[in-house]
C-alpha positions in Angstrom: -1.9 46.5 86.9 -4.0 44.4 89.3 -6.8 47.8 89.3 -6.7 47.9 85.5 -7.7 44.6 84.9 -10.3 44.3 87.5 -11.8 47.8 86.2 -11.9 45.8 82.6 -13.3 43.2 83.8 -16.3 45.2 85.9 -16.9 47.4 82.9 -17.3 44.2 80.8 -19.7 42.7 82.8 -21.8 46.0 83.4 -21.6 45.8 79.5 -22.7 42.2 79.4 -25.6 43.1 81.5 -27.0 45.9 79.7 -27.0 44.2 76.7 -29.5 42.9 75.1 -30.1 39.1 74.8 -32.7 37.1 72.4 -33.5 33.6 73.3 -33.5 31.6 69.5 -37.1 30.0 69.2 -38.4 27.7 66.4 -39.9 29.8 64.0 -42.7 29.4 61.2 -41.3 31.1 57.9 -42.9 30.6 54.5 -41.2 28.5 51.8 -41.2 30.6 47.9 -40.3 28.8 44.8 -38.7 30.9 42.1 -40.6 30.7 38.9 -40.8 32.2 35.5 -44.3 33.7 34.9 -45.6 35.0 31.4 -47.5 38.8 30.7 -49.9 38.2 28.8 -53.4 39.8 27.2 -56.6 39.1 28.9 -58.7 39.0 25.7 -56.9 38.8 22.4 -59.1 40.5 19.9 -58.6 40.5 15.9 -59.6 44.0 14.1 -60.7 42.4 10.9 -61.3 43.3 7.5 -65.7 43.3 6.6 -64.9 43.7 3.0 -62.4 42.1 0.6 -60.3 44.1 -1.1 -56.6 46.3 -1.4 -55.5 47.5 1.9 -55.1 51.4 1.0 -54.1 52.5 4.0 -52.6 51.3 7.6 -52.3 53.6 10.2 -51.2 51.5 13.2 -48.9 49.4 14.0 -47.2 46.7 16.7 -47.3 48.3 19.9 -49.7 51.2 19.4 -52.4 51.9 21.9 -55.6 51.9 20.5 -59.4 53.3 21.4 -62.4 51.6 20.7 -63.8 52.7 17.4 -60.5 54.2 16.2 -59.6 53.7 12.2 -56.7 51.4 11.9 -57.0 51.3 8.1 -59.4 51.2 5.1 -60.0 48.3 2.6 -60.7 49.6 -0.7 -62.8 47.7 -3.5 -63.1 49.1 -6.7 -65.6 46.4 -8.4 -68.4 48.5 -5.5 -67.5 51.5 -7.5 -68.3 50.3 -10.5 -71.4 48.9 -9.0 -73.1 52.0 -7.2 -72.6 53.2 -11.4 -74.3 50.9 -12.3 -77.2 51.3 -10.3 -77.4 54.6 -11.2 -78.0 54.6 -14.4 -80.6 51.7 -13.4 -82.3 54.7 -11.2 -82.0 57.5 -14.2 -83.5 54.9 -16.7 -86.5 54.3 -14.3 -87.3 57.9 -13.7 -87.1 58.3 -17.4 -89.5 56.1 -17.5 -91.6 56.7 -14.3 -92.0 60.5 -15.9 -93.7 58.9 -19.2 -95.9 56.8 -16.8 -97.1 59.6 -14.9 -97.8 61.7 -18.4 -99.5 59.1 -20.0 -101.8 58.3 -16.6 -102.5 62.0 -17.1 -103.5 61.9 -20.4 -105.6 59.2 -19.8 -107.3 60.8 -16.8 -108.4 63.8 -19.3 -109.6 61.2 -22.3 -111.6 59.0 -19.7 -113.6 62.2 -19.2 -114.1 62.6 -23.0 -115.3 58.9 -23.3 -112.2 57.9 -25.8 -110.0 56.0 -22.8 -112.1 52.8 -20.8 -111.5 53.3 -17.2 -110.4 49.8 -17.3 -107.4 51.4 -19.4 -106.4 54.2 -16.7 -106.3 51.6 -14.4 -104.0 50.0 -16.2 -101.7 53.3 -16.4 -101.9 54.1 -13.0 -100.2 50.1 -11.6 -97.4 51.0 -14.3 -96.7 54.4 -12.5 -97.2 52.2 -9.4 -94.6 50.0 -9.9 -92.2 52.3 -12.1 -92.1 54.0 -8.2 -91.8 50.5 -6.6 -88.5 49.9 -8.9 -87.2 53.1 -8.1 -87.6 52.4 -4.2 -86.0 48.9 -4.8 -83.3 50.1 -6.9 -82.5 52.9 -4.0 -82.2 49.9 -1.1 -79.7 48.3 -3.6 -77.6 50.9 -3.8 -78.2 52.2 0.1 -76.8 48.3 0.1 -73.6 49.4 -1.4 -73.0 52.9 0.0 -73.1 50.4 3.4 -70.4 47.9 2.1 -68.2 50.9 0.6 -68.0 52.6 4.1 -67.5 49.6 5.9 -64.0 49.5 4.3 -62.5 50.9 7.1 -60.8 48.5 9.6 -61.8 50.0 13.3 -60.6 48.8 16.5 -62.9 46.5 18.6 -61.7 47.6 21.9 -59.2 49.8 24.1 -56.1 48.5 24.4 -52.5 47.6 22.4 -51.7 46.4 19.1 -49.9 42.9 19.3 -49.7 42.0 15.5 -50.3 43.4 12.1 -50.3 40.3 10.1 -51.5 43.0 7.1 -49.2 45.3 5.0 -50.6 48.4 3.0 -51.0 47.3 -1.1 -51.9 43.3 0.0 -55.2 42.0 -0.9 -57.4 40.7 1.9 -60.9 38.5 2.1 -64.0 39.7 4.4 -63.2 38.6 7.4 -59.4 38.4 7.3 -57.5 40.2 10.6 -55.8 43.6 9.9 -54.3 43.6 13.3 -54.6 41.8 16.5 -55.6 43.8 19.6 -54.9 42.9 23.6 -57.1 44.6 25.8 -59.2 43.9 28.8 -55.6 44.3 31.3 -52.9 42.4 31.4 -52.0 39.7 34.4 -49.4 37.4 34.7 -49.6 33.5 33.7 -47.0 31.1 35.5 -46.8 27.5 35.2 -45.7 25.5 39.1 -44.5 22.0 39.2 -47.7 19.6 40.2 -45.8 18.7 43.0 -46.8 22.1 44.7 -50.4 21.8 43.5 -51.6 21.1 46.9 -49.9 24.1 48.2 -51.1 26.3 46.3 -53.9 28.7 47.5 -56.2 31.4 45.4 -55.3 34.7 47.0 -52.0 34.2 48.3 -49.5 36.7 48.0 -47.0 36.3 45.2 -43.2 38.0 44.7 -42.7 40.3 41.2 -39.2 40.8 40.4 -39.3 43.7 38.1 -36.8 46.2 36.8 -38.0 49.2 39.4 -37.7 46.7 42.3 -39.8 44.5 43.9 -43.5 44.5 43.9 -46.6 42.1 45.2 -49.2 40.1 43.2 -52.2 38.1 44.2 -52.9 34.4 43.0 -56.2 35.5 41.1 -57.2 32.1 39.6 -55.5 28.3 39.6 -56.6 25.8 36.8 -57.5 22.4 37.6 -56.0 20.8 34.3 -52.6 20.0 34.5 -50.2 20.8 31.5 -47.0 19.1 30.9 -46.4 18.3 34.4 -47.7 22.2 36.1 -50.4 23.8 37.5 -51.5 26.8 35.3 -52.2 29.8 37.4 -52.9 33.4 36.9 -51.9 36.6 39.0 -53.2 40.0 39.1 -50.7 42.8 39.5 -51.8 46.3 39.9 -48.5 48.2 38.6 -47.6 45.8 35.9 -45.7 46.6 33.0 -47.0 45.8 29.6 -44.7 47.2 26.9 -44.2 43.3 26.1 -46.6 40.8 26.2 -45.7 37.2 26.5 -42.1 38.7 28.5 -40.9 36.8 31.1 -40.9 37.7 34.4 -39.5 36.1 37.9 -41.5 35.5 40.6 -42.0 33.8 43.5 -44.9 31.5 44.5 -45.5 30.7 48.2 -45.4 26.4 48.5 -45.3 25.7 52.4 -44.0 26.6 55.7 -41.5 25.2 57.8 -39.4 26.0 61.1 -36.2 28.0 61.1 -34.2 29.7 64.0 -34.2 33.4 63.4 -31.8 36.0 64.8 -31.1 39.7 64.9 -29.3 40.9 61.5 -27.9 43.6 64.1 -26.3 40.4 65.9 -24.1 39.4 63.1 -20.3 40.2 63.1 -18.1 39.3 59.7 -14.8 39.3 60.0 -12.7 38.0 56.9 -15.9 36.6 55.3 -16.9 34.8 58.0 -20.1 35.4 60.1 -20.2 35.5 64.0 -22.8 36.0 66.4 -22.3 36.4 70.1 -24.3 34.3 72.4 -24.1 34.1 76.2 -23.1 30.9 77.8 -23.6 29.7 81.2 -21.4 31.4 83.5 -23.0 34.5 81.8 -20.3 35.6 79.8 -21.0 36.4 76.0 -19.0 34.0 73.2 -18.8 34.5 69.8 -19.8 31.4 67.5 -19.0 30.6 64.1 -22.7 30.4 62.0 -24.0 30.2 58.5 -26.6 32.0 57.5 -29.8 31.5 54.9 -31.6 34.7 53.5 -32.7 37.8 55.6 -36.5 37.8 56.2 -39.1 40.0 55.3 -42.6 40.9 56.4 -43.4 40.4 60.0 -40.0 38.5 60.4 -38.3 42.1 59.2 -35.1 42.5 60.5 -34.1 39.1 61.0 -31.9 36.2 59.5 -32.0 32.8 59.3 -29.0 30.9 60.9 -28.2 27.4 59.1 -25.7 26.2 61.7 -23.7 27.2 64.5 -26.8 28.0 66.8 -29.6 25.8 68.8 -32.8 26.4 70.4 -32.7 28.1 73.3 -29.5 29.9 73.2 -29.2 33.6 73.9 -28.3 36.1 71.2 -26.2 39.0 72.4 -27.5 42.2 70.9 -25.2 45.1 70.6 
């Protein structure tokens, strides 16, 4: 019996000693608050009507993506119908009438050569046929003028990017001017708003936390504004893989707001038994003793691999790795 528990107690101190043993350190970790950052548009442009008129057709609508250029409807206005009509029969009368200019200059060219006509009269002809052509050329920008207005019923996008509104229905009657649709384009970034209190903490560039729905992903502080709103600093983050199916969602993130000190051990070094968490430390005889601790979150980064432990340990002990 004697043998036995001395061959125990060898092969637990040869296990002792090839274990592995992490002296607990003060260590600098950064300090994230959890906020609730916006997605929104980085220009917000309206697709508007140039014409007044009956929306005839509407070819897009909210959440669409859209190319620069592309119809999204056409704005139809019957009184420019009724006008290009109206012009030409203005143009028909005038070559009616430019035709019996240029016979009777004609006419008068052959009776100034028999003496019957003064030249002084052929002159006369020939500025009538001159401006019967200057109406006709006039009369032709007029209704170049409306050709113009009736194309430019159609309602094109101004940009690439998704529709966000369509404040427009087919049949309704809209001014020049008015917006069809509302476009977002130019990206999309992330706006969040951070308690003033952590204005002075708050760095352009520094990495932020994404929470989204495939995992976690990394942002950059792009831009801070130096207005405060309400009680919070405005800032702006660029995300390269960001989801836009819904502009003005919410999403979680976390912003970096300090640093401070925390003892960090191996997550390897943590026992739980019934709930509770132990890590084994060795004491001064050598020996390794388990201790009762409470532990924060699990580190990331260059602290990988670690935890932080609340209570239950102090600088300078020794962590016994398995």
């Amino acid at each position: 019996m004697k043998k036995l528990s001395l061959a125990l107690l060898v092969a637990t101190s040869t296990s002792l000693a090839q274990a592995e043993t992490v002296t607990l350190a003060p260590t600098e970790i950064t300090e994230w608050k959890a906020v609730q950052a916006r997605v929104e548009s980085r220009n917000i442009v309206p697709a508007r009507a140039r014409i007044g008129g009956v929306i005839e057709e509407l070819t897009i609508s909210e959440g669409d993506l859209v190319t620069a250029g592309q119809q999204l409807g056409l704005v139809k206005d019957d009184k420019i119908a009724f006008q290009i009509a109206a012009v030409d029969a203005q143009l028909a009368a005038l070559s009616a009438q430019l035709e019996t200019a240029e016979a009777e200059y004609q006419r008068g060219e052959t009776l100034v050569t028999q003496g019957v006509v003064t030249r002084q009269r052929l002159a006369q002809l020939s500025t009538d046929v001159e401006v019967t052509r200057n109406q006709i050329a006039a009369t032709q920008a007029q209704r170049a003028v409306l050709t113009q207005q009736e194309t430019e019923g159609a309602v094109v996008a101004p940009a690439d990017g998704r529709v966000l509104t369509v404040p427009a229905s087919r049949g309704s009657v809209i001014l020049p001017g008015e917006p069809v649709a509302t476009i977002g384009s130019g990206g999309f970034f992330l706006r969040l708003a951070v308690p003033e209190r952590f204005a002075g903490a708050l760095q352009a560039g520094a990495e932020i936390r994404i929470a989204t729905d495939s995992g976690e992903t990394a942002g950059r502080l792009a831009k801070l504004y130096p207005q405060i709103d309400n009680g919070r600093v405005i800032a702006d983050v660029e995300v390269d893989t960001l989801d836009t199916a819904f502009v003005n969602a919410r999403i979680l993130v976390e912003v970096p707001i300090g640093s401070r000190t925390a003892l960090l051990a191996p997550i390897d070094a943590v026992v739980n038994r019934h709930g509770i968490d132990f890590i084994s430390v060795e004491d001064a005889a050598g020996e390794a003793v388990e201790r009762t601790v409470i532990l924060g979150a699990a580190q990331d980064g260059d602290n990988a691999g670690l935890v932080e432990v609340i209570s239950g340990l102090s600088e300078g002990d020794k962590v016994v790795r398995p």
